[in-house]
Backbone as JSON Lines, residues from 0, in Angstrom:
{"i":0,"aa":"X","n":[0.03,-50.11,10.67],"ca":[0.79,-49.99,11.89],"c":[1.0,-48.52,12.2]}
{"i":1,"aa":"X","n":[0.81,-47.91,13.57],"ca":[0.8,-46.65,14.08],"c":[2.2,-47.11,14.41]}
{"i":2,"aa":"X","n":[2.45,-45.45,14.23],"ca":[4.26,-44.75,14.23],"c":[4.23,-44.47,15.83]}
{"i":3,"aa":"X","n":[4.71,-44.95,16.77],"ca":[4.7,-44.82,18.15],"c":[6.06,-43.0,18.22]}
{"i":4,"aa":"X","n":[5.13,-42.51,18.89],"ca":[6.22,-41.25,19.46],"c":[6.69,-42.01,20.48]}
{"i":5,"aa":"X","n":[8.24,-40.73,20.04],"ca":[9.72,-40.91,21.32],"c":[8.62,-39.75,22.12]}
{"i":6,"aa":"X","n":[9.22,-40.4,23.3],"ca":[8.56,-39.04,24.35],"c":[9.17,-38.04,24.23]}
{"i":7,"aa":"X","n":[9.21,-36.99,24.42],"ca":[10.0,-35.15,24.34],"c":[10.57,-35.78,25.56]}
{"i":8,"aa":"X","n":[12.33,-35.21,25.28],"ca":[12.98,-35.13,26.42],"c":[12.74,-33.84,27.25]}
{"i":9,"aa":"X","n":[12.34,-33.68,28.52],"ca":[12.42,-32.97,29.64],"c":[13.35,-31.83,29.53]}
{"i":10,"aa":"X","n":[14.52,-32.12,29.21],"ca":[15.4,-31.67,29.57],"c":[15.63,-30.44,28.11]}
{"i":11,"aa":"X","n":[15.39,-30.97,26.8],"ca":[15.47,-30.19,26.11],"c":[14.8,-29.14,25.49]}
{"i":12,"aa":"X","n":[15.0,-28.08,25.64],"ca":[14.06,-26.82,25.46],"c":[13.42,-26.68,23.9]}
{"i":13,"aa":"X","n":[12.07,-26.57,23.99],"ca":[11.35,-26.62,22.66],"c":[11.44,-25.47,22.4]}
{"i":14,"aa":"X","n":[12.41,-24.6,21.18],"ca":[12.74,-23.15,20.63],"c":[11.36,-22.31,20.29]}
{"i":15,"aa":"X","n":[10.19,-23.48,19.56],"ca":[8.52,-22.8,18.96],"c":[7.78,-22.97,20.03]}
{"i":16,"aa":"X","n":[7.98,-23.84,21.17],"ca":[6.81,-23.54,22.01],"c":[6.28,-21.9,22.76]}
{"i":17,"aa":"X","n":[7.24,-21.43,22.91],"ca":[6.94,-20.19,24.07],"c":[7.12,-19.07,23.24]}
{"i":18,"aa":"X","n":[7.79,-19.17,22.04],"ca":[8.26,-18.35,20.95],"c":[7.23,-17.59,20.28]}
{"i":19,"aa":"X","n":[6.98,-16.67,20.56],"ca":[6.44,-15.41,19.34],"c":[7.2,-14.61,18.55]}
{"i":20,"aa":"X","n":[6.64,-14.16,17.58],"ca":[7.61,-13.1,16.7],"c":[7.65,-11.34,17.51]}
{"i":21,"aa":"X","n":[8.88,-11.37,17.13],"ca":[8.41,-9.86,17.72],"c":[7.43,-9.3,17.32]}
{"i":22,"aa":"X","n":[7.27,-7.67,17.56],"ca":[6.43,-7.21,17.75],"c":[7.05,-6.07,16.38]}
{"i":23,"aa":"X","n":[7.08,-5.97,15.35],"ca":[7.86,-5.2,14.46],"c":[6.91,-3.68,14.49]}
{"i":24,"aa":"X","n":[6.23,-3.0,14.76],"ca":[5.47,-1.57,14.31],"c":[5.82,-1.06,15.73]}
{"i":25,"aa":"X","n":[6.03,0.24,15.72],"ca":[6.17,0.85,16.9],"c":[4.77,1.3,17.35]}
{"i":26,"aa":"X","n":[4.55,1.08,18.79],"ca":[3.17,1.64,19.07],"c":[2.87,0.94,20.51]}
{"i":27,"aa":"X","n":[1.6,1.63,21.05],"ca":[1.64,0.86,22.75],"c":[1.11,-0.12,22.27]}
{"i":28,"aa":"X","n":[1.05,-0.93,23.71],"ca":[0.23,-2.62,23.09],"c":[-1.32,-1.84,23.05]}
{"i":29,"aa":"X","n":[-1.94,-3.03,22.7],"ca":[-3.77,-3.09,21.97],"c":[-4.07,-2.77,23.55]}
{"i":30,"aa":"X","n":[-5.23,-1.39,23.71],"ca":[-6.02,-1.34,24.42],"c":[-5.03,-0.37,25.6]}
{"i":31,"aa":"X","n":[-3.97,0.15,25.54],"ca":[-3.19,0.81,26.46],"c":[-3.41,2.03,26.75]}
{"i":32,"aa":"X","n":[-4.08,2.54,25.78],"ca":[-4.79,4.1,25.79],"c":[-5.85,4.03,25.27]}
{"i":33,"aa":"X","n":[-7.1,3.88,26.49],"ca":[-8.33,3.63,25.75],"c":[-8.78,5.08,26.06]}
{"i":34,"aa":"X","n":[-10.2,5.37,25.38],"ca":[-11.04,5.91,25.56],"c":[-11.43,6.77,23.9]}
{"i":35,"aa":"X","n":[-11.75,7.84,23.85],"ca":[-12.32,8.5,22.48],"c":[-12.12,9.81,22.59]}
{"i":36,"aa":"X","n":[-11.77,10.77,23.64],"ca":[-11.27,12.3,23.21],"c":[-9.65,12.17,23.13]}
{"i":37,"aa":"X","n":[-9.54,12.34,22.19],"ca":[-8.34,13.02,21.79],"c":[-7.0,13.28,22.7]}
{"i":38,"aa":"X","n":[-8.06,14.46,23.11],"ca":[-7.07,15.47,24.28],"c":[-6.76,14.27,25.37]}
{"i":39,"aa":"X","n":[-7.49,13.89,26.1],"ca":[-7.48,12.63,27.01],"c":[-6.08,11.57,26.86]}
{"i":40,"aa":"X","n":[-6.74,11.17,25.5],"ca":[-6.0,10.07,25.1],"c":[-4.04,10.39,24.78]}
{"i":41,"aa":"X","n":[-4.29,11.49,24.39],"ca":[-3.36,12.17,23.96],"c":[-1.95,12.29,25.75]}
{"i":42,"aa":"X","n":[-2.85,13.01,26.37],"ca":[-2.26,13.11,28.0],"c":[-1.96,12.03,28.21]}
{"i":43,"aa":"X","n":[-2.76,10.78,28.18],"ca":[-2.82,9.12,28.81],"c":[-0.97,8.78,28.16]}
{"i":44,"aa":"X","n":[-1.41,8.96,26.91],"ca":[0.01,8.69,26.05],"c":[1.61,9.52,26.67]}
{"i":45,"aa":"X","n":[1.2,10.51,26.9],"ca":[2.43,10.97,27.26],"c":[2.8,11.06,28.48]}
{"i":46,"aa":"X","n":[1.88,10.34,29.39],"ca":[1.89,10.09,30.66],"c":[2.82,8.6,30.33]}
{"i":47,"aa":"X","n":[1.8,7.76,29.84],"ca":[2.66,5.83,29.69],"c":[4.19,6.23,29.2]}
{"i":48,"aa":"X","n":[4.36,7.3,28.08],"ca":[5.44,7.55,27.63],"c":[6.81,8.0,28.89]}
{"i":49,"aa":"X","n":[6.29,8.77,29.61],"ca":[7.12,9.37,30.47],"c":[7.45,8.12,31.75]}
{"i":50,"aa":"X","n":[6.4,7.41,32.37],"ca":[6.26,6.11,32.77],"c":[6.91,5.0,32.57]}
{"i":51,"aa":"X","n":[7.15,4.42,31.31],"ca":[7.62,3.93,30.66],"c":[9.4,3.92,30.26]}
{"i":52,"aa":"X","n":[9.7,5.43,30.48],"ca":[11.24,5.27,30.16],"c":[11.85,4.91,31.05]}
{"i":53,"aa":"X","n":[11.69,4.95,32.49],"ca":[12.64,4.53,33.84],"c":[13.48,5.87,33.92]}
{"i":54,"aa":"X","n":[12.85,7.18,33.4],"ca":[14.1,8.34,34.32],"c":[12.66,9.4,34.67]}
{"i":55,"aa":"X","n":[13.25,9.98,36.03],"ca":[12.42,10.36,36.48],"c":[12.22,12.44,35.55]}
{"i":56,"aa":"X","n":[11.13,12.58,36.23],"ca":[10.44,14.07,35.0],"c":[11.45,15.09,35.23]}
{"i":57,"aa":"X","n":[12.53,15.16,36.1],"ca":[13.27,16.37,36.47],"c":[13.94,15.88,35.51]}
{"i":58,"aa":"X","n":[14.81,14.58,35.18],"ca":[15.82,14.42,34.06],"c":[14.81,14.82,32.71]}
{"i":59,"aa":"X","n":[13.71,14.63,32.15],"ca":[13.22,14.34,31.0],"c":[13.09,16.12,31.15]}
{"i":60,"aa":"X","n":[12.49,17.0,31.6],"ca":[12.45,17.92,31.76],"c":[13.21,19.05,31.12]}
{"i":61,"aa":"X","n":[14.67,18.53,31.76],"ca":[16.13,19.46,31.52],"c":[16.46,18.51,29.95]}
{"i":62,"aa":"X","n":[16.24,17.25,29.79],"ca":[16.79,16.92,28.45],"c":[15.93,17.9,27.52]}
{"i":63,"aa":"X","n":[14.34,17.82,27.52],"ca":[13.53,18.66,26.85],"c":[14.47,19.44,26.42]}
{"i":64,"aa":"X","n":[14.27,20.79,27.67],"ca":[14.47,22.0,27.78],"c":[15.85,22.18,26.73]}
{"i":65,"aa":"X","n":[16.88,21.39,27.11],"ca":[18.44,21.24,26.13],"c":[18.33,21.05,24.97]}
{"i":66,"aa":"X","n":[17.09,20.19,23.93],"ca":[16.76,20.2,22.84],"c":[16.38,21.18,21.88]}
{"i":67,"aa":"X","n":[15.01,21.98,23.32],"ca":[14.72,23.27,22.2],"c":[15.01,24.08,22.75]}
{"i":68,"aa":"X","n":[15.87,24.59,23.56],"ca":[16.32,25.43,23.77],"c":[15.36,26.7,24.54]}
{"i":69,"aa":"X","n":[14.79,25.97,25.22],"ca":[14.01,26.9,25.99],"c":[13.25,26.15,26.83]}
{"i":70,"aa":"X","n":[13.12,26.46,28.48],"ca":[12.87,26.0,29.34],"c":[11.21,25.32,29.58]}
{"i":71,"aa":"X","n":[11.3,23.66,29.6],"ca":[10.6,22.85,30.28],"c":[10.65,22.56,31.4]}
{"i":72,"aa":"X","n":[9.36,22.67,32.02],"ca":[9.29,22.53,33.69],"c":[8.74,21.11,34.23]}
{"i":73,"aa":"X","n":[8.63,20.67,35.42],"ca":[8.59,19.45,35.56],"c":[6.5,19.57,35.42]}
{"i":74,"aa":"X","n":[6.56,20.82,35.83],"ca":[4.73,21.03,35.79],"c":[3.91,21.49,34.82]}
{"i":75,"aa":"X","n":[5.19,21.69,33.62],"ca":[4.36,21.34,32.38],"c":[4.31,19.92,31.94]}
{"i":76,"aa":"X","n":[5.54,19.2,32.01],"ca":[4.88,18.12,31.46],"c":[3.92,17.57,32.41]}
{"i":77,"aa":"X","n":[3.61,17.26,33.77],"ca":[2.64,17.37,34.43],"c":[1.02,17.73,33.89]}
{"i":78,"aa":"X","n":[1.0,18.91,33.41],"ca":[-0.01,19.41,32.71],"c":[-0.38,18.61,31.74]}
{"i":79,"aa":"X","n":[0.97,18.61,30.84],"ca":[0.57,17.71,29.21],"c":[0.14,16.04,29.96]}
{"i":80,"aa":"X","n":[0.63,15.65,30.99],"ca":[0.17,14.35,31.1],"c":[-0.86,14.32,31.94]}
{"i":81,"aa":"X","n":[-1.45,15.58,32.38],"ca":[-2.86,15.64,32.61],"c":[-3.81,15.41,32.25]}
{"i":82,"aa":"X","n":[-5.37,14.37,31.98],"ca":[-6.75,14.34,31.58],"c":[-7.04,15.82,31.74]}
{"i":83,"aa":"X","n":[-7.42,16.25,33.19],"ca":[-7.83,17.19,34.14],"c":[-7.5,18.5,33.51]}
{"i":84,"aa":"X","n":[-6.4,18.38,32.7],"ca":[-5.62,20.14,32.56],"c":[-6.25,19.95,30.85]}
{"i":85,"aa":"X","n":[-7.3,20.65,30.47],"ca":[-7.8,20.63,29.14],"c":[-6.97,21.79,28.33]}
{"i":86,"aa":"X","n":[-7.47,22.01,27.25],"ca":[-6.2,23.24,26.73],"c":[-4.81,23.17,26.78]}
{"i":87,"aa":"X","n":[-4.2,22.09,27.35],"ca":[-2.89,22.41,27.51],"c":[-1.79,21.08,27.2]}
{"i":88,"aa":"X","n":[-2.17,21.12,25.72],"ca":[-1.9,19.69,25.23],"c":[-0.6,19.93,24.6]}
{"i":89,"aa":"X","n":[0.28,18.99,24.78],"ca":[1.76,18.91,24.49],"c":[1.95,19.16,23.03]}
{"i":90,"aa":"X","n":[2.86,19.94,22.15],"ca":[3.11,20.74,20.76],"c":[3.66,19.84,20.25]}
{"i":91,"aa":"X","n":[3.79,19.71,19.0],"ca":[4.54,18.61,18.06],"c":[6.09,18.9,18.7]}
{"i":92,"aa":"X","n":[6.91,20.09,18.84],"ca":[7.7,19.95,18.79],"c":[8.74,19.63,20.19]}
{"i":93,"aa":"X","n":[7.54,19.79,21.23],"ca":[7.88,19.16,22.32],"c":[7.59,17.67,22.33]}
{"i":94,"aa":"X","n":[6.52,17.12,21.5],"ca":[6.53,15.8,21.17],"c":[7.62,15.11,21.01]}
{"i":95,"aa":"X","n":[8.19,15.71,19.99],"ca":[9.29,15.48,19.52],"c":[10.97,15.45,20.54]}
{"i":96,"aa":"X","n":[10.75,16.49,21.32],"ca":[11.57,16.4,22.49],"c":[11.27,15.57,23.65]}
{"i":97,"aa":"X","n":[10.11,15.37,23.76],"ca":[9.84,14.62,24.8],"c":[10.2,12.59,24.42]}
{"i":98,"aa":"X","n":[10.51,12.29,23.17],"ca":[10.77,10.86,22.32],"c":[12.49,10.95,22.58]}
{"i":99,"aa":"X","n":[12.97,11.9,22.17],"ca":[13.83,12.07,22.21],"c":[14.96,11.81,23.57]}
{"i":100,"aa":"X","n":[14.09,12.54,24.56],"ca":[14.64,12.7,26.44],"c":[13.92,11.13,26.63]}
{"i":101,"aa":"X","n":[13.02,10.74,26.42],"ca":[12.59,9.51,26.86],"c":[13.29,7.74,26.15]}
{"i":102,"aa":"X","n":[13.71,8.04,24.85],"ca":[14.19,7.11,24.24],"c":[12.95,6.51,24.06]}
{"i":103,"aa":"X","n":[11.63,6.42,24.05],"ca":[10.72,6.09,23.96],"c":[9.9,6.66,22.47]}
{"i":104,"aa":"X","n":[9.48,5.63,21.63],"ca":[8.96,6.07,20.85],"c":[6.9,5.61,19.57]}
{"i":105,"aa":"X","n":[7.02,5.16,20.98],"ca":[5.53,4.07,20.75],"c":[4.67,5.29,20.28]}
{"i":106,"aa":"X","n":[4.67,6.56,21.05],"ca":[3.54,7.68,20.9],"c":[3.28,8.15,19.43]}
{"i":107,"aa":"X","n":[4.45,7.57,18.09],"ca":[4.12,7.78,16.76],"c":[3.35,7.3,16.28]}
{"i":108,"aa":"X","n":[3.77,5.58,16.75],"ca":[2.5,4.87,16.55],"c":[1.32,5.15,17.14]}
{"i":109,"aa":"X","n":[0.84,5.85,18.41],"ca":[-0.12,6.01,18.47],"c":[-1.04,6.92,17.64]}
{"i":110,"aa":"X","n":[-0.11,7.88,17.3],"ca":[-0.44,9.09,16.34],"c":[-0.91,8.37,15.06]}
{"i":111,"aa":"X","n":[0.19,7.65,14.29],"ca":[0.25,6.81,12.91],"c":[-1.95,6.38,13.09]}
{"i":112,"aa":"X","n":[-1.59,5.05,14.0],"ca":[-2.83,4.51,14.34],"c":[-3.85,5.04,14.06]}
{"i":113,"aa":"X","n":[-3.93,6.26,14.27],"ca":[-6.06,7.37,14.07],"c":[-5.76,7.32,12.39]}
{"i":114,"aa":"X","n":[-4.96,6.95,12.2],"ca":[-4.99,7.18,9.98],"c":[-4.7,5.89,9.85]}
{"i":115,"aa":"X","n":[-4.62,4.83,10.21],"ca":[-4.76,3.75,9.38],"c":[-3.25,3.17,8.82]}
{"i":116,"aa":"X","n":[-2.46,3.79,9.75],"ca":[-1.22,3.45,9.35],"c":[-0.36,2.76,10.57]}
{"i":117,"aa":"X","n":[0.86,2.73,10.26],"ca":[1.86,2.02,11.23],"c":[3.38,2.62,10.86]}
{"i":118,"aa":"X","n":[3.78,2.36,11.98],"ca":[5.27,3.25,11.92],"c":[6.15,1.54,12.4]}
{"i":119,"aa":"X","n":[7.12,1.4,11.71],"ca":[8.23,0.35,12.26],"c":[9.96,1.22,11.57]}
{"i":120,"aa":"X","n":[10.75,0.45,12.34],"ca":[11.75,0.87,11.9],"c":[12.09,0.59,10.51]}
{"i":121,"aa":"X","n":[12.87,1.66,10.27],"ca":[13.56,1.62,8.71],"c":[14.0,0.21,8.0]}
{"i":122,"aa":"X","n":[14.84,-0.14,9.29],"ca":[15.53,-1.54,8.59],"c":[14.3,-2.43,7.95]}
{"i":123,"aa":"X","n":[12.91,-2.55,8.0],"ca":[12.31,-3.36,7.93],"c":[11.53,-2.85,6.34]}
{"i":124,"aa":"X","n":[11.69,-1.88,5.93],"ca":[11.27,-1.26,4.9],"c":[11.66,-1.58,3.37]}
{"i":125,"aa":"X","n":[12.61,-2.73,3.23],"ca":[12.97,-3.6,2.1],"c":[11.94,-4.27,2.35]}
{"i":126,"aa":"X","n":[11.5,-5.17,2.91],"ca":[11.08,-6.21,2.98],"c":[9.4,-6.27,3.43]}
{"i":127,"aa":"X","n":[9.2,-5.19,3.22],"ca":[7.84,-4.33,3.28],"c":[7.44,-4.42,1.6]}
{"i":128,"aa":"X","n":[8.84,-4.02,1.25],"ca":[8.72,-3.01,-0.53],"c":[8.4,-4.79,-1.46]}
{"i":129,"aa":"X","n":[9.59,-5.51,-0.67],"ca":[9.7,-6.89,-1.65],"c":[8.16,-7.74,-1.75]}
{"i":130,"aa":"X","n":[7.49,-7.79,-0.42],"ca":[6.22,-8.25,-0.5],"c":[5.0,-7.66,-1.09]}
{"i":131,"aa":"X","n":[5.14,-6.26,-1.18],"ca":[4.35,-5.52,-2.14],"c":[4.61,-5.62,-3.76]}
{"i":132,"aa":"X","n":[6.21,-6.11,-3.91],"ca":[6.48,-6.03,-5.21],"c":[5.88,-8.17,-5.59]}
{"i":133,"aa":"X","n":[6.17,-8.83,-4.65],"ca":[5.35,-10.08,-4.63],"c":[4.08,-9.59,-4.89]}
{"i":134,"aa":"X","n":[3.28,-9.51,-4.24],"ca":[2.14,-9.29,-4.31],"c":[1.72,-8.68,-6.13]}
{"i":135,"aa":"X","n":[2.59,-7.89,-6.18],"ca":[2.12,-7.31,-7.64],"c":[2.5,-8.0,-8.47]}
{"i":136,"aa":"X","n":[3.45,-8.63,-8.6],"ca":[3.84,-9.81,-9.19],"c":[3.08,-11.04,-9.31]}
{"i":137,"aa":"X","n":[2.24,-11.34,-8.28],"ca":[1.35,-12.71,-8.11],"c":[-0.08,-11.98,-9.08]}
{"i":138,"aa":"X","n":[-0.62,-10.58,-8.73],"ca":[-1.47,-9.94,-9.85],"c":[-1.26,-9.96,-10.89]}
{"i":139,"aa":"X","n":[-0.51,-9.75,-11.65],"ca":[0.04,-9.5,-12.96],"c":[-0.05,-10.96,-13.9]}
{"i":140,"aa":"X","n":[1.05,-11.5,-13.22],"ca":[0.69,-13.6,-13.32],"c":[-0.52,-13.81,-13.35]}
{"i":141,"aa":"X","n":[-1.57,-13.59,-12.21],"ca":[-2.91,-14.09,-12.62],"c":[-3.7,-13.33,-14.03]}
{"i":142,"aa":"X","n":[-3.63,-12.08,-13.97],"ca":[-3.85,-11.65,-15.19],"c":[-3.18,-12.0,-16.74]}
{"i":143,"aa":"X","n":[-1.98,-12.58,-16.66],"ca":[-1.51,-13.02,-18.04],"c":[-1.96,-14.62,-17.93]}
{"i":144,"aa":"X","n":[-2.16,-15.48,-17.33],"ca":[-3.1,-16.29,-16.97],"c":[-4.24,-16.48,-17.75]}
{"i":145,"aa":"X","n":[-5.03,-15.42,-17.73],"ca":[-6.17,-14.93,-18.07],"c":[-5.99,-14.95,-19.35]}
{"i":146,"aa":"X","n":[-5.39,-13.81,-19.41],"ca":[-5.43,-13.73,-21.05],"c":[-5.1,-14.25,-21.93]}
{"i":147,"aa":"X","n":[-3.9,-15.32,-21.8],"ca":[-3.59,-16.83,-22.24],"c":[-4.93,-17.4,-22.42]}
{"i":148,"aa":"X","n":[-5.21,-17.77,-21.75],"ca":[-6.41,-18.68,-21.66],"c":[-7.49,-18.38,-22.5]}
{"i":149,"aa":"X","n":[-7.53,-16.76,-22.89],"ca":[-8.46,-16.3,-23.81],"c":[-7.43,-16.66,-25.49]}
{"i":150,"aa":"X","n":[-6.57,-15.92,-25.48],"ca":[-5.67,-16.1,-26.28],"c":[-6.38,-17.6,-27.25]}
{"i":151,"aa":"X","n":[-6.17,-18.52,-26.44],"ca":[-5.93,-20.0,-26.81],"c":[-7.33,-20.43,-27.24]}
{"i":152,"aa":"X","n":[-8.35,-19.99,-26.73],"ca":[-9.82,-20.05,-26.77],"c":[-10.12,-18.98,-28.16]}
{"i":153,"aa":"X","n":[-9.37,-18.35,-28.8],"ca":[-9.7,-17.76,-30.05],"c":[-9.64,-18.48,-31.46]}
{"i":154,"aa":"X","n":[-8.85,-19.48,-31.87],"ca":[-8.34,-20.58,-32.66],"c":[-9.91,-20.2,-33.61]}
């Protein structure tokens, strides 16, 4: 005898249907800064970055400028978020001011990304450590496993 389904009520919202996990690594989505020079890619980024925060370049500008203490113009970052303007690629430490004035911070991950790495927040860094310490733990087990098994096979 087949188990007949209740129909899904209408009315009640399925929590796993529409549900994804966040998105835990900081970084733009897949494919947001395409291309292969550097310099390019680099501008593209701090263009989406500046784009992306909702305040316009005169505020991000003067926050800069208040960080390091020495004057950012609205036509340098202009420049830095230029393809077109070669040579004149934004400094780590305006990088750094520019995350800062933007509250925006995906452009690490983009950086992280060319090495094979990933940037997420701190809080998530237990539980990074615990699955690596699983993981070495599930190795170790299979290896005493092993050697049991030899162990017992010596008689």
């Amino acid at each position: 005898m087949t188990k007949r389904r209740t129909p899904r009520d209408p009315n009640t919202p399925d929590f796993f249907l529409d549900w994804t996990p966040p998105k835990v690594s900081i970084g733009f989505e897949e494919g947001a800064i395409p291309g292969n020079d550097l310099s390019s890619r680099l501008s593209r980024a701090v263009a989406r970055t500046m784009k992306d925060c909702g305040k316009d370049r005169v505020t991000i500008a003067g926050l800069m400028s208040k960080r390091l203490g020495r004057k950012v113009t609205v036509s340098m970052l202009e420049t830095y978020a230029s393809e077109s303007k070669t040579g004149h690629n934004i400094t780590v430490d305006q990088l750094v001011a520019l995350m800062e004035a933007t509250g925006r911070t995906e452009i690490l991950g983009f950086v992280a990304e060319m090495f094979g790495h990933v940037v997420m927040p701190a809080r998530y860094e237990n539980v990074v450590r615990l699955k690596m310490l699983d993981d070495h733990q599930a190795k170790i087990e299979s290896q005493r496993k092993i050697l049991l098994t030899q162990v017992r096979g010596i008689k």
